[in-house]
MILUM-869116 format. One record per residue (C-alpha): residue in three letters; z negated, y negated, x. Coordinates in steps of 0.5 Angstrom, whole numbers, plus 500, padded with zeros to 3 digits. Layout:
# residues N
ALAZYX...
# end
This chain:
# residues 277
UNK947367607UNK950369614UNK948376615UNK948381621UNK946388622UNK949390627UNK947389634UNK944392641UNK941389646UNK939391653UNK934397651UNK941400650UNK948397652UNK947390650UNK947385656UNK941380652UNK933382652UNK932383644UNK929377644UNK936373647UNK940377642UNK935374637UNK935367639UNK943367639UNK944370633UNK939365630UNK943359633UNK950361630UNK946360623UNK944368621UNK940368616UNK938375616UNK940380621UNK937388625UNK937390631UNK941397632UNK940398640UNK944406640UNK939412639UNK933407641UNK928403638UNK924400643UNK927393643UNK925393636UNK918389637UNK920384641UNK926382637UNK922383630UNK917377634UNK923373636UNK926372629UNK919370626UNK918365632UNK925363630UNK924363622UNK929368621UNK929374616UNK929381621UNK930388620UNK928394624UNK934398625UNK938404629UNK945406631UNK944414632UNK950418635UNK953423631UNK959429633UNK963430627UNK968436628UNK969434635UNK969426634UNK963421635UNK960417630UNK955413629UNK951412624UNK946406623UNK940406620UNK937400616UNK929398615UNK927405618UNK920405620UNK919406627UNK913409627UNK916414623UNK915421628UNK921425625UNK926419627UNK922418634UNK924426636UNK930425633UNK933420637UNK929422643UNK933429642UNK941425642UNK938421648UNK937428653UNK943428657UNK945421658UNK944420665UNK947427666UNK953426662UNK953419667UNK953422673UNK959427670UNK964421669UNK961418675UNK965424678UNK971424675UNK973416677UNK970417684UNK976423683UNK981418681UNK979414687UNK974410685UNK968411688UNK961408687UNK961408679UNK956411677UNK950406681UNK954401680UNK954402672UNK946403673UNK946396676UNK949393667UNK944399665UNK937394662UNK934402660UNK937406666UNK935413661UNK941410656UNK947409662UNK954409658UNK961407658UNK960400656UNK956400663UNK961403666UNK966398663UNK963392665UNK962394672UNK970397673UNK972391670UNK967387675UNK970390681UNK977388679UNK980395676UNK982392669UNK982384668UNK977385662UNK971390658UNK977392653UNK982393658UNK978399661UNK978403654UNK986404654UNK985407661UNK979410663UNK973413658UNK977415652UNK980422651UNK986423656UNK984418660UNK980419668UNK972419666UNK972422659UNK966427659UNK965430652UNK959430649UNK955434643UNK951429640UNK946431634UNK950432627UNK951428621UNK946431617UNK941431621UNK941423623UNK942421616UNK936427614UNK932422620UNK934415617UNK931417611UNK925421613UNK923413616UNK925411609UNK931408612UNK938407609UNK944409612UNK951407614UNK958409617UNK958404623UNK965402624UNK968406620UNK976404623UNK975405629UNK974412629UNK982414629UNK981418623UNK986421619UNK986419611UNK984426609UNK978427615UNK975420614UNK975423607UNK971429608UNK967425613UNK965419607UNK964426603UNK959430608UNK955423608UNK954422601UNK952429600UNK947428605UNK943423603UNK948417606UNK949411602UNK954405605UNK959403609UNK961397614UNK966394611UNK966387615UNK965388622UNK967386629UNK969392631UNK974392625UNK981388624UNK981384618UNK986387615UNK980394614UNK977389611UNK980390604UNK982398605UNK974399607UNK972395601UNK977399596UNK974406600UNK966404598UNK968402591UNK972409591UNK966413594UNK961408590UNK957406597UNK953399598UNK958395603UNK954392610UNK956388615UNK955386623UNK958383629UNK956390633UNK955385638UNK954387645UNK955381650UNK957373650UNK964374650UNK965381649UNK971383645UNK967384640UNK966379635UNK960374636UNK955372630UNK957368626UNK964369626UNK965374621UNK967372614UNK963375607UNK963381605UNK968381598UNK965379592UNK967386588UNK962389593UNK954391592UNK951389599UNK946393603UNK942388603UNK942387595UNK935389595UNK931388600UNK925385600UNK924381606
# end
């Protein structure tokens, strides 16, 4: 069974309706798979409809950004109810401030002489209240600036680089404390990817545990294959269900595809293990 839980449509940074998402992830042979748009769940019926038209199993889902000793990451949340009021506050809560942080990076490139980039990021944005760096990105690789959307991220919108704007996103406790109160599961999305030391990350897993958090992604697109092991052998110490997903954004995206993934380790409890759907 080919399994995806990653994955984001235009209700966030995603460039495919959540119903296109679907339909791509069903036509490159996923069985079962979630919709995690960032800090949003408003493409979650449409998705939910398309999977059943194209008779694919479907969860609902969410990726919450978090702030973590000044570091963001995200946090996914599987089989949450949507209707849940307590998660609907929160992620309202993380999404105040996007467009204003926006306008914020949108300056400081119009500083380091590319102008125009704020307006041309609202023109990738399907949900303009969800404006980020990805749509920033495509737009800087659109007009030329950097030769693809990967290229962006080693000279622009990281710490360091023109067009980082810090952001104090909601904390680690409060985003699995929603997850949960929507009787969601919860995981540390890319875990990698984070450039976290060995002893940081450490902390990190630990904080999740005590929270009520219990998997981690260990086969992911935003992961090299050889994190694939080390990932594997961090859930078997920390005692956390293993879960996987492209993180797809866009056809070609430098991201991987659906489809493309290889399985999760055998020696690894899926998330998924006892999902009734």
């Amino acid at each position: 069974m080919d399994v995806d839980l990653h994955s984001h449509s235009v209700v966030s940074d995603g460039a495919l309706r959540p119903a296109e998402v679907v339909a791509r992830a069903a036509a490159n042979g996923v069985n079962l798979m979630a919709l995690t748009d960032h800090d949003e769940i408003g493409g979650l019926d449409e998705a939910r409809r398309a999977a059943a038209m194209a008779g694919i199993r479907f969860v609902d889902g969410v990726e919450i950004s978090v702030t973590w000793r000044g570091t963001t990451v995200h946090i996914v949340g599987l089989c949450i109810d949507p209707a849940d009021s307590t998660l609907a506050g929160g992620l309202e809560s993380v999404r105040s401030g996007r467009v204003e942080r926006a306008r914020r990076i949108g300056e400081q490139l119009e500083e380091a002489g590319i102008p125009g980039t704020f307006e041309g990021a609202l023109t990738h944005a399907g949900n303009r209240a969800m404006v980020g760096r990805t749509h920033f990105a495509r737009y800087l690789a659109e007009i030329g600036v950097v030769p693809d959307v990967k290229a962006v991220f080693k000279r622009y919108l990281v710490p360091g680089k023109p067009g980082y704007v810090p952001h104090e996103w909601t904390d680690l406790a409060s985003a699995v404390g929603w997850i949960r109160a929507a009787r969601g599961r919860a995981v540390v999305a890319h875990p990698g990817r984070y450039g976290l030391s060995a002893d940081a990350l450490d902390a990190l897993l630990v904080e999740f545990r005590a929270a009520g958090g219990e998997a981690i992604e260990v086969v992911t697109g935003s992961h090299s294959p050889d994190q694939y092991s080390l990932f594997a052998a961090i859930a078997q110490k920390h005692g956390f269900l293993a879960s996987r997903g492209s993180d797809f954004h866009a056809p070609g995206d430098y991201r991987a595809d659906f489809g493309k993934l290889p399985p999760l380790p055998h020696r690894l409890t899926p998330v998924w293990h006892d999902w009734q759907v």
